[in-house]
C-alpha positions as CSV (number, residue, x, y, z in Angstrom):
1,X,37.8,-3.9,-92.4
2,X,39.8,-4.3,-89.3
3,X,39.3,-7.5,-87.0
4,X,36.6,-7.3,-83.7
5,X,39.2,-6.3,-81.1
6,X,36.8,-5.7,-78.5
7,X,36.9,-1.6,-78.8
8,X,35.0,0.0,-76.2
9,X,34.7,-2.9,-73.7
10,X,38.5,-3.2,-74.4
11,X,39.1,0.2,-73.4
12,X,36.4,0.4,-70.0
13,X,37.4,-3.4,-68.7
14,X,39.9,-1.8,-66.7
15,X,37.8,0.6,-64.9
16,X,34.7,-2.4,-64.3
17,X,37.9,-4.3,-62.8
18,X,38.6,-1.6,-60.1
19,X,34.9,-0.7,-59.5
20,X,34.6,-4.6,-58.5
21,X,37.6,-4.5,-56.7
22,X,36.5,-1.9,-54.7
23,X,33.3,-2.9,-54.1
24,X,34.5,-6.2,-52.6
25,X,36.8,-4.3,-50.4
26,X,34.2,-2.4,-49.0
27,X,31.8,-5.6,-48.2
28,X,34.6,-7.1,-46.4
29,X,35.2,-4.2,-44.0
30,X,31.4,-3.8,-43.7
31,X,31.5,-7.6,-42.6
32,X,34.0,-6.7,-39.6
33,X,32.5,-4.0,-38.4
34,X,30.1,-4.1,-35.5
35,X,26.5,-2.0,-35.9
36,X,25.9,-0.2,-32.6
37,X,22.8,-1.2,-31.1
38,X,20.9,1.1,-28.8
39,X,20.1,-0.2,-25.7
40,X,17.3,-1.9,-24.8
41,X,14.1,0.1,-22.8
42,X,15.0,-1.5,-19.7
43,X,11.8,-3.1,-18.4
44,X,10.2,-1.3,-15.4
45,X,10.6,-2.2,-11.7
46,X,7.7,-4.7,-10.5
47,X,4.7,-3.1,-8.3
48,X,5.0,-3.3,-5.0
49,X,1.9,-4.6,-2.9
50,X,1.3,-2.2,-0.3
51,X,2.0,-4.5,2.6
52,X,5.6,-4.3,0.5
53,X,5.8,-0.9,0.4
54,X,4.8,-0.5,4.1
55,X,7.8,-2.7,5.3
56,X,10.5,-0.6,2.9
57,X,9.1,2.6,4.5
58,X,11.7,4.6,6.8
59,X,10.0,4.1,10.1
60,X,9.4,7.7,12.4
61,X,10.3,7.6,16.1
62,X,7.0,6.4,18.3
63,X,7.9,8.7,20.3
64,X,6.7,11.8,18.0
65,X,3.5,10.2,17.6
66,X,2.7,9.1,21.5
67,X,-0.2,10.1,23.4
68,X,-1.8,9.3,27.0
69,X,1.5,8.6,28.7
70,X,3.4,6.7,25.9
71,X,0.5,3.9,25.8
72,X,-0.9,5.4,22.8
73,X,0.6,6.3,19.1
74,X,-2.1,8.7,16.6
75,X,-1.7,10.5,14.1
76,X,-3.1,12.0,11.3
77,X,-2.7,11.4,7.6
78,X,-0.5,13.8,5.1
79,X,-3.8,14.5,3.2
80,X,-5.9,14.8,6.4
81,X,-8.7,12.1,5.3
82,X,-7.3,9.2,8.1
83,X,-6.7,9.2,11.8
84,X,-5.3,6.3,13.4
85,X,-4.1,5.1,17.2
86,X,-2.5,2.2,18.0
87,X,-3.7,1.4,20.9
88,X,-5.9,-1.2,23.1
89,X,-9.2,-2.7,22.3
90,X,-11.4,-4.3,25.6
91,X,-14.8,-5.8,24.5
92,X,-15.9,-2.7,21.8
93,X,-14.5,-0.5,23.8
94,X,-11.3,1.0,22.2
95,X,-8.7,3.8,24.4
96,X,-9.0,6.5,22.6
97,X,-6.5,10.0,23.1
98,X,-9.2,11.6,20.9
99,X,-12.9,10.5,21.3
100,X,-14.5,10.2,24.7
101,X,-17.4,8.4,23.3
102,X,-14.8,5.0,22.2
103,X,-13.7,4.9,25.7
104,X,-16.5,5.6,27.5
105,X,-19.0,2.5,28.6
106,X,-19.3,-0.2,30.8
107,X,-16.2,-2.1,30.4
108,X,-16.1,-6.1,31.0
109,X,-13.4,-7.3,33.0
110,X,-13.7,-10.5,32.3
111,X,-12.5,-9.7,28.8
112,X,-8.5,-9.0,27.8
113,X,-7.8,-5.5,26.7
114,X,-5.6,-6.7,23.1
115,X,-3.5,-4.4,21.2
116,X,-5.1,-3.1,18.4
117,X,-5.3,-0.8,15.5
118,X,-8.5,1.7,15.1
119,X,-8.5,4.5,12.3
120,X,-11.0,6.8,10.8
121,X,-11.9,8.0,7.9
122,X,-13.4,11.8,6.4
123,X,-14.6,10.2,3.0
124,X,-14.5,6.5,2.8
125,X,-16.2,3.5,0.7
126,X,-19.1,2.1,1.8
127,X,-19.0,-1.9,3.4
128,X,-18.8,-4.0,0.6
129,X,-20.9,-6.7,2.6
130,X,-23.4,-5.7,5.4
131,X,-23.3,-8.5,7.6
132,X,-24.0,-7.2,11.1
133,X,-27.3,-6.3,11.7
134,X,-26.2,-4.1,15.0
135,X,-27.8,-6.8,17.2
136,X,-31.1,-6.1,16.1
137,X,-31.1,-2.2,17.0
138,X,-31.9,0.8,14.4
139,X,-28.3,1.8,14.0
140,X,-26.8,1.3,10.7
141,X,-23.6,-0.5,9.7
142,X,-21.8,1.7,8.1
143,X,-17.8,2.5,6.6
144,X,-15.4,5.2,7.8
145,X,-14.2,2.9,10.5
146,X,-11.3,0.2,10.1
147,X,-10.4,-2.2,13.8
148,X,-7.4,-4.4,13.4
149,X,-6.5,-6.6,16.3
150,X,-4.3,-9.8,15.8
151,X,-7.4,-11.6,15.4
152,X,-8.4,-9.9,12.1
153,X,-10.1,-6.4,10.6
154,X,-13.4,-5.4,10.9
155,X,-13.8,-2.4,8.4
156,X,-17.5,-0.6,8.9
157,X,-19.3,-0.1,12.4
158,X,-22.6,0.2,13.7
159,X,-23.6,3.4,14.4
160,X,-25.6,7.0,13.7
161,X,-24.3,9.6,11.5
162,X,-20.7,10.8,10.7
163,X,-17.4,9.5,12.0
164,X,-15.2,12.0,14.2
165,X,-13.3,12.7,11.3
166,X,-16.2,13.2,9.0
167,X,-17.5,15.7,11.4
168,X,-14.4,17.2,11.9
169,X,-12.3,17.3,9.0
170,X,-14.8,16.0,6.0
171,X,-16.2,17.5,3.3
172,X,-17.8,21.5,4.1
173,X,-16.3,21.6,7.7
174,X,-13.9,24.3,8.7
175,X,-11.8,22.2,10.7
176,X,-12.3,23.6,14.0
177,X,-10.2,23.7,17.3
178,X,-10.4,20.1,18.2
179,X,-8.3,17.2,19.9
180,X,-8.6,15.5,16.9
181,X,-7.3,18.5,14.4
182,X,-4.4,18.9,17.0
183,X,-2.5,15.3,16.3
184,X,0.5,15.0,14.7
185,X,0.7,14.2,11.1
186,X,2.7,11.3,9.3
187,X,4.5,12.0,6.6
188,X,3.5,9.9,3.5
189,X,5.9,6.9,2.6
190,X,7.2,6.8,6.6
191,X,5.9,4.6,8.8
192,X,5.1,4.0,12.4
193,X,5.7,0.7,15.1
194,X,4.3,0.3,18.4
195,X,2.6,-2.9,20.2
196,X,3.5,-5.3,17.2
197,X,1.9,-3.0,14.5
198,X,3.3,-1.4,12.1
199,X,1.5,1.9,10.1
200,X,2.3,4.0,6.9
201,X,0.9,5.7,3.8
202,X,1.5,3.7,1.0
203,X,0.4,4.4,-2.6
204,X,-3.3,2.6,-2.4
205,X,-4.2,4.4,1.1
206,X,-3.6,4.0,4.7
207,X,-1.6,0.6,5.3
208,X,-1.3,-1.2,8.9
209,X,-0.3,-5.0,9.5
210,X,0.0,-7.0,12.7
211,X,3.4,-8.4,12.2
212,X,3.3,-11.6,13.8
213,X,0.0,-12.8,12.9
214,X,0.2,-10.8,9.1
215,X,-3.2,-9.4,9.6
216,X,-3.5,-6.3,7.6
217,X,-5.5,-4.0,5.6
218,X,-5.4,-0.6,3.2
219,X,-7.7,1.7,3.0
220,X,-8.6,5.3,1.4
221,X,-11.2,7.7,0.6
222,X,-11.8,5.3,-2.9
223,X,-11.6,2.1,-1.4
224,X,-10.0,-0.8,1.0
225,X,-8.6,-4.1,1.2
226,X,-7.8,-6.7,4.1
227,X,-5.4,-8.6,4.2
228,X,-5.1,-12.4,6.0
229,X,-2.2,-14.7,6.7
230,X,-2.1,-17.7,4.3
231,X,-2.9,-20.7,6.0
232,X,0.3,-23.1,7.0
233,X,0.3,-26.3,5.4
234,X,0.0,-29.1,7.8
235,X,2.7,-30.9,9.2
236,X,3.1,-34.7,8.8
237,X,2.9,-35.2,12.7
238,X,-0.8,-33.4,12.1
239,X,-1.6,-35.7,8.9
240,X,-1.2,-38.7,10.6
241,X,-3.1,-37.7,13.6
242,X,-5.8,-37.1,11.4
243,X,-5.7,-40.6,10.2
């Protein structure tokens, strides 16, 4: 009988021995070389208030919205619901280019006529507080109506039945021949300057602010907001006057 010599395994070490050799090639080159990665989903781009949105808008020319000799910029929203002036506010009584019955009235002299902001709305929320009882009279406080002056907003007025642009341009009217139907429109996402205000259609509504006193609101057929300045922090001189 011949001697154990290893036989097969004798004959196939050879091969295991190049097998292994390649194998360790091949994790060594695997080692060096860098795995694409795809890029990351690049997160999205924050959302802007609309009080932000209203002061990156592209601002139109006063002059294609002025009415009653320049004193007055109106318009009407791209989607017809909103009509707005910038204009002057005297006591209640607001200079209107489109509805006798806001100028009309016994006006007070004793009383400033401010700068102001009055718009309208077809189909509007409803007050989300009533707090003016219409001193005492049968009228109703109702929405559709939003008054922005450097001193604040007032959103909702005392009145009877619809808005001018509920009666005009609401829901079932055919928007007949009317001052009101006749203004002209501003484009969504432009806006419009005049007396320290500053008007455009932002993604949540109507937007206006009052620049220096940041006094603001938005508003829409689904809803509305105000906005108010945030209160300075006192100033030492003030703290230790208080003491």
């Amino acid at each position: 009988m011949k001697p154990f010599t290893g036989g097969v395994w004798a004959r196939a070490r050879p091969r295991v021995v190049v097998v292994l050799m390649a194998l360790a090639t091949l994790l060594t080159v695997s080692a060096c070389v860098e795995i694409p990665i795809s890029n990351p989903i690049p997160s999205p781009a924050p959302e802007l208030s609309p009080l932000e949105e209203l002061a990156a808008m592209p601002e139109v020319p006063v002059t294609e919205l002025q009415q009653l000799d320049g004193d007055v910029a109106a318009f009407l929203t791209e989607d017809r619901n909103t009509y707005c002036a910038i204009t002057t506010e005297q006591g209640g009584i607001i200079n209107s280019p489109v509805d006798p019955r806001l100028s009309g009235g016994t006006r007070n002299d004793t009383l400033l006529a401010v700068p102001a902001v009055y718009c309208e709305l077809a189909r509007y929320p409803e007050p989300a507080e009533v707090t003016d009882d219409c001193h005492g009279t049968n009228l109703g406080f109702k929405g559709g109506t939003v008054l922005l002056t450097a001193d604040g907003v007032t959103y909702g007025d005392c009145r009877v039945g619809m808005t001018l642009m509920e009666a005009q341009l609401g829901p079932g009217t055919e928007g007949s021949e009317h001052a009101l139907t006749r203004l002209p429109v501003l484009a969504d996402d432009a806006a419009v300057e005049l007396k320290g205000f500053r008007c455009g259609r932002a993604t949540d509504g109507l937007a206006c602010v009052h620049g220096e006193s940041g006094h603001g609101f938005v508003v829409s057929a689904a809803g509305y907001e105000i906005f108010a300045p945030e209160e300075a922090p006192e100033s030492a001189s003030e703290e230790a006057a208080e003491r």
